[in-house]
N, C-alpha and C positions, 0 to 999 in steps of 0.2 A: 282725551289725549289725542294729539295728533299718531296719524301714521300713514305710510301710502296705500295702505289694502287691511280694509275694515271687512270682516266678515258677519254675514249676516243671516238667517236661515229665515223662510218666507213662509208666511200661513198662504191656505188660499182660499181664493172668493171667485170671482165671476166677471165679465167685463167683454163687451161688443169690441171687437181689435176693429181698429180704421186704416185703412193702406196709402200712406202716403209716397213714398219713393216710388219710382216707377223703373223696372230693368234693373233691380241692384243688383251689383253684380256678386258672387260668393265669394267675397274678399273683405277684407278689412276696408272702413272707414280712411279713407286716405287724407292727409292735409290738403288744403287749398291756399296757394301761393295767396298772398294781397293783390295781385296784376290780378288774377283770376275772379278772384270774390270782387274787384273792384268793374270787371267787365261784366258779373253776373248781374252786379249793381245795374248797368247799363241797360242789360237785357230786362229787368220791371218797366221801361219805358217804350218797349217795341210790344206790338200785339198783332205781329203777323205769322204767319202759317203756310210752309209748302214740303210737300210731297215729293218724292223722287221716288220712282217706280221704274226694276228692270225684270231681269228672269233670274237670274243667279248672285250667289256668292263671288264676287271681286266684277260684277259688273258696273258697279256704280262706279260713280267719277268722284270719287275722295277729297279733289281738291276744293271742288264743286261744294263738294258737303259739308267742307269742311269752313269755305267762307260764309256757308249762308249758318250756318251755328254758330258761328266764332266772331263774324266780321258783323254780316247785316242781323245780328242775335234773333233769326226768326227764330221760333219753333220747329223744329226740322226733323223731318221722317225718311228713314228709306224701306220700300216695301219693293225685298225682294219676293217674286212669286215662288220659287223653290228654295230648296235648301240645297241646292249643288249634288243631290245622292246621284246621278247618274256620269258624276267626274271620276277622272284618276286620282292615284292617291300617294303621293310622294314620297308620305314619310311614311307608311306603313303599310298593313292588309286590308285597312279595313273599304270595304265596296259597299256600295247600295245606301240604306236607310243608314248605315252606320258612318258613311263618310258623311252624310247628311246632316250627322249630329257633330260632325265633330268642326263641318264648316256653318255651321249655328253659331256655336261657341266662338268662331274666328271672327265673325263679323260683328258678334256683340262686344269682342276685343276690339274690333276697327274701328266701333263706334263709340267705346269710350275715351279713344283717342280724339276722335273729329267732330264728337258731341253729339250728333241727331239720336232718336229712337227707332229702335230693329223690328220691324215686321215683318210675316211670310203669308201666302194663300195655301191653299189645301194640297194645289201643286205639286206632284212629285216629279224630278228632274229624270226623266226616264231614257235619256242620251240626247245624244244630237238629233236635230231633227231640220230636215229640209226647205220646212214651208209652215207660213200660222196655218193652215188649214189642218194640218198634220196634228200640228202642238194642241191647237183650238179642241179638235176631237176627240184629243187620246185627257186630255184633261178632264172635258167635259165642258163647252164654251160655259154654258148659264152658270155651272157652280164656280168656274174662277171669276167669271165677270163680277157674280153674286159675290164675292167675298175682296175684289175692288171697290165693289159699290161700298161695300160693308166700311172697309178703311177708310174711304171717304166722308163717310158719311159722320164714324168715329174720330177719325181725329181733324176734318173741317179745314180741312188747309186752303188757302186762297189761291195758289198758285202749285200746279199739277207741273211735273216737269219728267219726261220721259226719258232715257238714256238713248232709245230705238226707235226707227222709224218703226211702222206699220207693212213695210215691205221688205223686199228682197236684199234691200240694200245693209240691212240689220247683219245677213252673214249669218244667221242662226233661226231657225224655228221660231224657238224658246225665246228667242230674241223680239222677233216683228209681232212677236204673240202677244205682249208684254204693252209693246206701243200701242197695239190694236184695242186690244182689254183696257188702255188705259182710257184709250179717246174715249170706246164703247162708253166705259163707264162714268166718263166727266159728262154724258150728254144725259144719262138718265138718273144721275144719284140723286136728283132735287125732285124726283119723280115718286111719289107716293105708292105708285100702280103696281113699279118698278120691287121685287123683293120686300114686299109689305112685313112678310115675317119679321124684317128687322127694325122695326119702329116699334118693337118694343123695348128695344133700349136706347134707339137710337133716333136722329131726325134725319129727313131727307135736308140734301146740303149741298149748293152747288159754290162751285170755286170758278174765281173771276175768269180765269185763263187754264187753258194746258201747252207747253211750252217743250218743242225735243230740245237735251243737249248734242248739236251737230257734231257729231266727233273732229273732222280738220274744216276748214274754211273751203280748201283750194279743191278735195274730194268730194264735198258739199254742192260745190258751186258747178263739177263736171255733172253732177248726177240730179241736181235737185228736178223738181215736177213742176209742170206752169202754174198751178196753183202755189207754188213756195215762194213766188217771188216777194221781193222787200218782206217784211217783218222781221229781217232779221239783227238783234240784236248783241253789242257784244259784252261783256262785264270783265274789268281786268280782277283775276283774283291771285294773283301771282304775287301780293302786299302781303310786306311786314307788319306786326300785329306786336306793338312794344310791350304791351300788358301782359301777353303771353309769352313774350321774349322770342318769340318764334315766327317763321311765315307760314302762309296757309299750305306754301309746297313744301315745308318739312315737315308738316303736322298731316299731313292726305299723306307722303312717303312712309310714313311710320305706322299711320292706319293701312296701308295698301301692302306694307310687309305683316300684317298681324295672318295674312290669308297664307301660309306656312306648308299645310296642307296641299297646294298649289305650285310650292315655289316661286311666290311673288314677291320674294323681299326684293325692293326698290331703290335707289340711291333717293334723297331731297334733292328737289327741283328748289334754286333760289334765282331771284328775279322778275319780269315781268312774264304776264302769262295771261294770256286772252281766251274766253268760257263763251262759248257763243249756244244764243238759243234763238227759234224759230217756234214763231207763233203756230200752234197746232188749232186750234179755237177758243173761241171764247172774245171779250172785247179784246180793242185795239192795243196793238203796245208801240212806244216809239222810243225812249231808252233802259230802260227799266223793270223786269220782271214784275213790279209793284205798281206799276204805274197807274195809276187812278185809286189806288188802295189805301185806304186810311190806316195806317198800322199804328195808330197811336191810340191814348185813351179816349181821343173823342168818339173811337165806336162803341164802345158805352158809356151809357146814361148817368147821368149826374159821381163823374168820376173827377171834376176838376181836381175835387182837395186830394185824391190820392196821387192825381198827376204831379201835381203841386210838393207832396209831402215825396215823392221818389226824386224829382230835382234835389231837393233839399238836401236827402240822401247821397247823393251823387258826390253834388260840391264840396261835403261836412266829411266825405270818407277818409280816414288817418289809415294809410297803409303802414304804420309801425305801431296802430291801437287799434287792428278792425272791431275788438267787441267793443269799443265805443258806440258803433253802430247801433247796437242791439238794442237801446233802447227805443231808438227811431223803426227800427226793423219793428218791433212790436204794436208799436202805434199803427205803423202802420200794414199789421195784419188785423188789428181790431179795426181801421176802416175801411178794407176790403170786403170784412164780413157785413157791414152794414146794405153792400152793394148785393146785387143779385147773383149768390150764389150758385144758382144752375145753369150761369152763364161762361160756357168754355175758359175765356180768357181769365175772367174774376177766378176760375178755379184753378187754373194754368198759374198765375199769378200769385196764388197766397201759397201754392206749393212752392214755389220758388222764391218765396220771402220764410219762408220754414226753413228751407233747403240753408239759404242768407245766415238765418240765424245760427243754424248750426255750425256752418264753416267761421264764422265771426267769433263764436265761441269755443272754436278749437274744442265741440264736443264731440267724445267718443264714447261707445259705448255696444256692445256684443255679446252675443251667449253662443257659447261652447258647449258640445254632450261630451259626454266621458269616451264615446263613438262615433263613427261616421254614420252608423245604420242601426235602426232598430225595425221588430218585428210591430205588427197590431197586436194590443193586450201587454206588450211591454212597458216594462217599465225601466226609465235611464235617469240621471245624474245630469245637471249639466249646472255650469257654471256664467255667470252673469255680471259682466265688469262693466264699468262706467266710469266715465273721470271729465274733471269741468275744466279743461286749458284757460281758464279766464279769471278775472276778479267780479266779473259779471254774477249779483246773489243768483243765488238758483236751485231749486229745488227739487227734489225726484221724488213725482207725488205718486204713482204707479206702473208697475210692471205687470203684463196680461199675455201670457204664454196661449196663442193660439192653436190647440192641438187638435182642434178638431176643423181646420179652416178647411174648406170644398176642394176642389181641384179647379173650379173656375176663379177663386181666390176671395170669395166670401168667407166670411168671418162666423163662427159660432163659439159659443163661450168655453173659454178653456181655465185654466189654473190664473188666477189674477190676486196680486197682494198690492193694497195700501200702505206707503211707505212716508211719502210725507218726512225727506230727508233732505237737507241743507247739503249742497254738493260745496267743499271748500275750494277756493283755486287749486287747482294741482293734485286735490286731494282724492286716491282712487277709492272704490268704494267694491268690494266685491261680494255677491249673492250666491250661494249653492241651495239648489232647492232639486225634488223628483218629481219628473212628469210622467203619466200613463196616457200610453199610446191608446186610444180606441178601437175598438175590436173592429170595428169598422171601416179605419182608415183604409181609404186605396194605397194597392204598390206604387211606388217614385216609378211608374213606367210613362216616358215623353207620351204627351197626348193624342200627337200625332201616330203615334206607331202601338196605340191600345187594341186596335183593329186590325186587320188586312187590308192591305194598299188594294183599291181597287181599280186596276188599270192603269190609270194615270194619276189616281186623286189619294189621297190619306183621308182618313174617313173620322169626322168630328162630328156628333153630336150635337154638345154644347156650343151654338152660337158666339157665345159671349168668351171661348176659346180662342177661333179663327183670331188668325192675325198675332197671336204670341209669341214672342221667338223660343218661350220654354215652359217650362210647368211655374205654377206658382209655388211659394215654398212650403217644404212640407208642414213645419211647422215657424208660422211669422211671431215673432215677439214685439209688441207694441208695449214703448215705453213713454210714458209720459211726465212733459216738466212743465214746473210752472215758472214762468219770468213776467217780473211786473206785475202778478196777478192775473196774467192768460197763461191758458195751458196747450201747448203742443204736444202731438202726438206722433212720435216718429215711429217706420215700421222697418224691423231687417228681421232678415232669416236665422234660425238657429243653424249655426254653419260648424264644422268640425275642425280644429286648426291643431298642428303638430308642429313638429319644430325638424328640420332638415340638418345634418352636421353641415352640408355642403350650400343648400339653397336658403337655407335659416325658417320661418313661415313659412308651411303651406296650409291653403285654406282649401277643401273641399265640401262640396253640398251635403247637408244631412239628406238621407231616405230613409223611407219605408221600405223593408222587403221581405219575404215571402219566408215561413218557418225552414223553408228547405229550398236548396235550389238542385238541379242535376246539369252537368255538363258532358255532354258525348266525346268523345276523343275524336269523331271523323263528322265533317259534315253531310258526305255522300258514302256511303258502303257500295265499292262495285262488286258484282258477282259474274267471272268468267267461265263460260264452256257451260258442259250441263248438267241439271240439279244429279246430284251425287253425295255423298257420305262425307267425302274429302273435301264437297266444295263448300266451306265452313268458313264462316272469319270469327273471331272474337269483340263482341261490343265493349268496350270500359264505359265504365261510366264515373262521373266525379260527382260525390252527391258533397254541399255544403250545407254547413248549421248556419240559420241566420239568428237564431235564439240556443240558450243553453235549453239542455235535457232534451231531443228531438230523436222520434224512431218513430221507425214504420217498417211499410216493406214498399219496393220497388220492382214493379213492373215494368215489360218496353213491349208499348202495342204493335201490332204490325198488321198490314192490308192480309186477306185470304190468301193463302198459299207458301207463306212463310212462317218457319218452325224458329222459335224460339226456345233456349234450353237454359239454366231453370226457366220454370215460369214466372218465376216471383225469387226476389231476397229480399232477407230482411235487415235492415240497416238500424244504426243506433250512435247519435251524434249527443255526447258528454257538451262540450261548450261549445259556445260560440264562436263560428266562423271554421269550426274542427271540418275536416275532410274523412270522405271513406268511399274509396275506391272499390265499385263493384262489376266482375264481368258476367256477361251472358254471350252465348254462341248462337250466331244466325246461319244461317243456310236457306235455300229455299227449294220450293218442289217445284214439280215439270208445270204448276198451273201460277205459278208468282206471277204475279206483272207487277210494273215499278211503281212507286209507293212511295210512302211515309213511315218512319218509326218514330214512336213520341213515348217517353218518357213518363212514367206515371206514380208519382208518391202519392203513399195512402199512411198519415200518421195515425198513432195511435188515438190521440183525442178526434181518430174519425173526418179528421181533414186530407183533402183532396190538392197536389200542388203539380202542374204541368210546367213552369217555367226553366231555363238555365240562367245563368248566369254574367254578364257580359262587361266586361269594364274598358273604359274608352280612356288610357291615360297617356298622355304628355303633357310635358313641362308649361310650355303654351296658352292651354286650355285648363280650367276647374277638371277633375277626373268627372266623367260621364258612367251613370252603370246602365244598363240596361239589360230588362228579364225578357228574354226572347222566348218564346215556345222553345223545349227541351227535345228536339227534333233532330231526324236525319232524314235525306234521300236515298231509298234502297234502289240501286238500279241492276237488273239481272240486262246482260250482254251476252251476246258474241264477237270476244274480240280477242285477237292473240297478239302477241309480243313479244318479237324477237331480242331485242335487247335489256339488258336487264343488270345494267350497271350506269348509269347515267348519273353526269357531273350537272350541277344547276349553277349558273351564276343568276343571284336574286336581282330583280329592278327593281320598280315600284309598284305597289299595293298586289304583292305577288303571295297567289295562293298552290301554283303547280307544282309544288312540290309532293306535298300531300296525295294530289289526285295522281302523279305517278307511281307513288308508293300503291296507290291503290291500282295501277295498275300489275303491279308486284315484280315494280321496280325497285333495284338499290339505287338513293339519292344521294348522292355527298355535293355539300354546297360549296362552291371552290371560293375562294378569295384571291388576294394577291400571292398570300403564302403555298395554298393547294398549286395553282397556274405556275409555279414558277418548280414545280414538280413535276412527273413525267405522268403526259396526260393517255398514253398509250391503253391502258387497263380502261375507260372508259368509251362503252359502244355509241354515245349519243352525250353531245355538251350540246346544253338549251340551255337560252339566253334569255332573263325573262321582259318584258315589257320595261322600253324607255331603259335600259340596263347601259346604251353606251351614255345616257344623258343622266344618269344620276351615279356612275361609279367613274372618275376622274380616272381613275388609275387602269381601265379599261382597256382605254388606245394603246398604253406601251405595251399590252400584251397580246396585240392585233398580229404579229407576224409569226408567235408564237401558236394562237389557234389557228392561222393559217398553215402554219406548219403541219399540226394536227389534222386537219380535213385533207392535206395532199397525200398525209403517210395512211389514208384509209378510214379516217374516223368519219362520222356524222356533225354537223352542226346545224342548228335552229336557232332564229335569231328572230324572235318577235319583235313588236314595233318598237319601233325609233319615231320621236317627232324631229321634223325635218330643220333645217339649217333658218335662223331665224322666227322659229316658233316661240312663244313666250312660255314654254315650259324647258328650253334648253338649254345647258351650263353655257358659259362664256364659252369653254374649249371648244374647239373644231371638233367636228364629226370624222375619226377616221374612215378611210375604204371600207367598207362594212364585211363586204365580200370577196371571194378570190378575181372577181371583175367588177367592173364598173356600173352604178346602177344609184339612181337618186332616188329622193320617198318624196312623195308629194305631200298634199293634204286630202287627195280624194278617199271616200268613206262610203260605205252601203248601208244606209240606216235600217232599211227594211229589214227587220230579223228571217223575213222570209221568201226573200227575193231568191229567183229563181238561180240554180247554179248548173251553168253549163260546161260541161270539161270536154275542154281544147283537146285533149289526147287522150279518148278513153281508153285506150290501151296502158299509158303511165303504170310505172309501178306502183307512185306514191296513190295510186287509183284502185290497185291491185293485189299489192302482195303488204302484209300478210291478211289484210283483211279487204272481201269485196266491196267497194264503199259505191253505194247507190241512193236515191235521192231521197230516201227514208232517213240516210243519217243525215241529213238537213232539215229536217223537225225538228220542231221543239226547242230552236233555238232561241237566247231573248237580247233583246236590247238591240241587235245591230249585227251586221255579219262582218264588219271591220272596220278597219280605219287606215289612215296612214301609209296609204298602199305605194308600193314599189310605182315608179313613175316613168320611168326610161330606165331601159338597161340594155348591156352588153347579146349580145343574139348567142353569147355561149349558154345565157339562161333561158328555161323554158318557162314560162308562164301556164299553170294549172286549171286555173277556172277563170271564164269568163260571166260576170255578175253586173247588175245594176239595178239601181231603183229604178220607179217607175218614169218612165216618161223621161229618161236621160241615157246616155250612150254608154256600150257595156265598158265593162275597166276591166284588166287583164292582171291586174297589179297585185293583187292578195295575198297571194303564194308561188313564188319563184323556186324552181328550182335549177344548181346544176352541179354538173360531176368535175371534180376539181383535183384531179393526179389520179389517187385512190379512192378518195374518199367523198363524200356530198356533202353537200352547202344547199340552205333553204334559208330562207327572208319570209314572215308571214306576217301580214297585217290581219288576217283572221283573227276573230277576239276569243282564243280561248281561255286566255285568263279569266273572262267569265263564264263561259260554257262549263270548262271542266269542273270548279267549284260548286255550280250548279246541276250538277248530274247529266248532263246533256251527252245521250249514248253515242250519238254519229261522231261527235267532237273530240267522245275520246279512241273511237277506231280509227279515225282519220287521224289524230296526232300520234296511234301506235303505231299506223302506217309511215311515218315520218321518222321517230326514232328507230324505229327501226330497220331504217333506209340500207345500211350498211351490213344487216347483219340478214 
């Protein structure tokens, strides 16, 4: 009998899963227009290969990227060396390793847009940085060069093409580091001597040329080096692309706004549009990044009949009948394989005559759990749909749920059933069957972040990790069919999908995770004045079930010198994903020094769990979870605070609110509605970072806080990026201050550059707390940014700083007195300081709010 959804229940058996998609993304199978399948068509007759290589997330040139995928169909890679964790963060709080992930996620968005494949090195983006020598060091030069080489090596590209020079003229560290590591590594990757550990997966492999993209012509041409002369060449990529319906600069605009996190949404560029690049080495070039390059089938051996049989394909394609196709597609994946299969392209190639076949057949096909997340030793539900868009016979000879696949994304035998079923046109077919999780699987925690960042690097093990933009999936389902009597084996992830009243679909990643997780309510506990009975705070803690029936009891460790009260609770979690909120009281004695508190479940089946909990969602991006250590920073201080009612207007990726309370402050977050109330009851209004460039409605109530600061109040106004920065709204920047005063772009990278104060006598120096060059310890990443540039001589300027070998800047922290009340401008970065426990940074910002009081 017909119907559209056949149910069906599965035995199981056993079966080696094989990976064929590469980068899927957690989303449904989406259609492929006929313009598109008919230019994938095109792309079987090209067998070239190149590389783009920068430092960060939204460094690449999109447009660039977008024609050499789209137009000259090479194979096309971009390997950024980090993942942007040392940027701001627009749309929310999250800093560090965690903005990291979520502009991962942004750029495998970018690049499903503009076609290449996402790479990263070991890399951690740990700020701005001044000089490659700087970047080079704090990385670790051998281990990024080693894991350039390594990309190289893996994915073979003929032409290397860099974003940045190797110099100064880069405008960034991370930048000239990126050009440098690239040359380094095109001169030694064919080099056997070179990182031998990696020829065992890999060959050494050199590529014809490396090639910078010059950013403009005319600043090019002011700065270039005598060695730069002639080789340089130009490529127009500014062309409409009728198959796609689209130009390469509307298709790079809509990749180059996926970087969201940033505020890079972009208008389309349409017209002409000229890409210039400059011979870095390698042989000669005169118009053509390809030039001398055979990118067709004659670089491999006895390929004519498949050359032969891909024209055929080309001319015979019916865009109103693509699975017409599919029988020629099949021929000719049975004579690819006759060809030398360990040979790059031959493999490159029958993947993408798979890929062919699938899009021609409008086949779809997906597994569903009854959840997003299960535990090891569990067991889930999940659901298995399939349907043939075509009149094309076709059969579904096996499904092989792999639940025990590695983390490197090898395959070992999971639940596998023989099915050997006739798929009808149109006709869906669906399967429910249960899998157990193995006791052994690892947590869904990113590969990158299973360790401690060390310094400047993420610390990888497994070799054959480097270079992934994310974990492999937890568990891949390999389904396979037969057409014409060959069998294909397609691979996608089991993914979890729900249904939105308002967004409709959403699909996010299955995980693994942990029988329990614990979430602290503070990330730093401060401790003011000294140890005493009274000076006590309360820990919460948020313990979650990630399995039904889970208890234990819960402890929270602490360094020697601090008292914890209970010792232990004992917790008890009914179902899954249930909460149970537990407190303990910390205090500490006259011998505490600052520390770590971690988190400690001990279940009853004798299991040990240190993790929290951490979920990375928007709209934008698949949700992200991530099991961080179950941790706080305990910092005991001396530090007092006079004011103790403070208004916050939030910016971006703003965590000060929290660490005020911790200073045992009241916070009320103001908006337009609070602001247009009477701001008098508040002793200190802080403004948080970038707050006039991401709240529009800010400026009209500029003469309003002016008001406020003349009738006696406090104000603090962290950075601003300055007029013309690519992270600032269209709007003008109003007066920021009660006088005049511009923000540059100058910036102190050195987290430990010396600080000298202009005025030691200042009160913001003095009262209420004595600030001396202890509380300049311990700071990280950078001592600021965006520093006041010129101003009015009613302002005083606080410290005078600089990196090494550069002229001091005075620009940091301004302050002045304005009727009644004060007015301060800081480009100090304590939105990372205080989050991080850092004691001078928060005596120095109690000294601030509490200017007035």
């Amino acid at each position: 009998m017909r119907s559209s959804l056949r149910l069906l229940f599965l035995a199981a058996g056993f079966l080696i899963g094989s990976f064929t998609f590469a980068q899927v993304p957690y989303g449904p199978i989406k259609p492929t227009p006929a313009g598109e399948i008919l230019s994938n068509l095109n792309k079987l007759n090209i067998l070239g290969t190149v590389l783009y290589v920068a430092a960060h997330p939204d460094d690449e040139n999109t447009l660039l990227l977008a024609y050499m995928a789209k137009d000259r169909l090479v194979r096309t890679g971009y390997l950024s060396l980090t993942r942007g964790d040392g940027g701001q963060n627009l749309i929310g709080p999250e800093q560090g390793e965690n903005i990291g992930v979520i502009r991962t996620q942004e750029l495998l968005a970018a690049r499903r847009v503009d076609g290449p494949e996402q790479f990263f090195s070991r890399a951690y983006d740990f700020g701005f940085s001044k000089s490659t020598d700087e970047a080079v060091r704090t990385w670790g030069q051998n281990k990024v060069l080693a894991d350039v080489v390594w990309m190289i090596r893996k994915f073979q590209p003929d032409v290397i093409i860099t974003r940045f020079p190797p110099d100064s003229r880069a405008g960034h560290g991370h930048h000239s580091a990126s050009g440098f590591l690239a040359e380094e590594a095109f001169k030694i990757a064919n080099d056997p001597n070179q990182f031998p550990e990696q020829l065992a997966y890999v060959k050494p492999w050199q590529a014809r040329r490396i090639m910078w993209n010059v950013f403009i012509p005319g600043a090019f041409l002011s700065t270039k080096k005598p060695e730069e002369a002639g080789n340089l060449i130009g490529i127009e990529t500014g062309t409409f692309n009728p198959l796609l319906g689209r130009s390469y600069g509307e298709i790079a605009a809509e990749s180059r706004s996926q970087h969201k996190s940033q505020g890079f949404g972009v208008p389309a560029s349409r017209g002409a549009r000229v890409d210039y690049l400059l011979l870095k080495g390698g042989d000669p070039v005169e118009k053509d990044p390809f030039d001398g390059v055979d990118i067709t089938w004659n670089r491999v051996p006895n390929s004519n009949a498949v050359q032969a049989q891909v024209s055929q394909l080309i001319r015979s394609f019916q865009p109103g009948r693509p699975e017409a196709s599919v029988p020629a597609l099949v021929q000719l994946y049975g004579a690819l394989t006759k060809l030398d299969t360990t040979n790059i392209y031959v493999k490159a190639k029958r993947q993408e005559v798979q890929m062919l076949i699938q899009q021609c057949l409008g086949l779809w096909f997906e597994t569903n759990p009854s959840a997003y997340a299960a535990t090891p030793g569990e067991t889930i539900r999940v659901s298995t749909n399939v349907i043939n868009r075509s009149d094309v016979p076709l059969k579904l000879v096996r499904i092989n749920y792999v639940t025990g696949a590695s983390m490197s994304g090898e395959s070992t035998p999971g639940k596998d059933t023989t099915l050997n079923l006739a798929l009808k046109a149109n006709d869906g077919l669906a399967f429910s069957t249960t899998l157990r999780i193995p006791e052994n699987k690892p947590i869904s925690q990113p590969y990158w972040l299973q360790k401690p960042i060390d310094k400047g690097l993420f610390q990888v093990d497994d070799q054959r990790l480097i270079g992934l933009p994310e974990n492999p999936p937890a568990i891949p389902v390999n389904y396979t069919f037969e057409i014409d009597g060959q069998r294909f084996t397609y691979s996608r992830p089991v993914v979890y999908k729900s249904t939105d009243p308002v967004d409709g679909e959403i699909y996010r990643p299955f995980i693994i995770q942990p029988d329990v997780t614990a979430n602290l309510a503070e990330r730093v506990y401060v401790f003011s004045g000294a140890a005493s009975a009274n000076n006590t705070q309360t820990s919460e803690v948020v313990l979650k079930a990630g399995r039904a029936n889970v208890s234990g009891t819960l402890q929270l460790a602490v360094p020697a010198g601090w008292r914890v009260e209970p010792a232990s609770l004992p917790f008890s979690l009914k179902n899954k994903s249930d909460e149970q909120r537990l407190s303990f009281r910390l205090s500490p004695t006259a011998q505490a020094q600052n520390g770590k508190l971690q988190a400690i479940m001990t279940t009853s089946a004798n299991r040990t769990f240190t993790t929290g909990l951490r979920e990375i969602s928007y709209k934008h991006i698949p949700t992200q979870t991530l099991f961080p250590l179950a941790e706080a920073k305990l910092v005991k201080l001396d530090v007092k605070v006079t004011a103790k009612n403070v208004g916050y207007i939030v910016g971006a990726g703003d965590e000060l609110p929290a660490a005020l309370q911790q200073m045992g402050c009241r916070v009320t977050l103001l908006g337009p509605a609070e602001l247009n109330g009477n701001l008098a009851a508040y002793d200190a209004l802080v403004l948080g970072v970038r707050a006039y460039n991401t709240n529009d409605w800010l400026a009209r109530y500029q003469p309003k806080l002016m008001e406020y600061v003349k009738n006696g109040g406090t104000m603090i106004v962290q950075y601003v990026t300055p007029p013309n920065s690519f992270l600032r709204n269209e709007s003008p920047l109003p007066q920021l201050g009660p006088y005049p005063f511009t923000i540059g772009r100058e910036r102190v990278t050195e987290e430990d550059a010396k600080m000298t104060y202009i005025n030691p006598q200042h009160p913001l120096l003095n009262t209420p707390n004595k600030i001396t060059d202890a509380d300049f310890s311990g700071w990280i990443q950078e001592r600021g940014l965006y520093f006041a540039q010129e101003w009015d001589k009613a302002y005083e300027p606080i410290f005078s700083i600089n990196d090494q070998n550069e002229a001091p800047k005075q620009g940091s922290l301004l302050y002045a007195k304005y009727g009644k009340g004060h007015y301060m401008y800081t480009g100090l970065v304590f939105f990372r300081e205080l989050p991080a426990g850092v004691p001078g940074a928060y005596r120095l910002f109690a000294n601030m709010i509490s200017a007035g009081r």
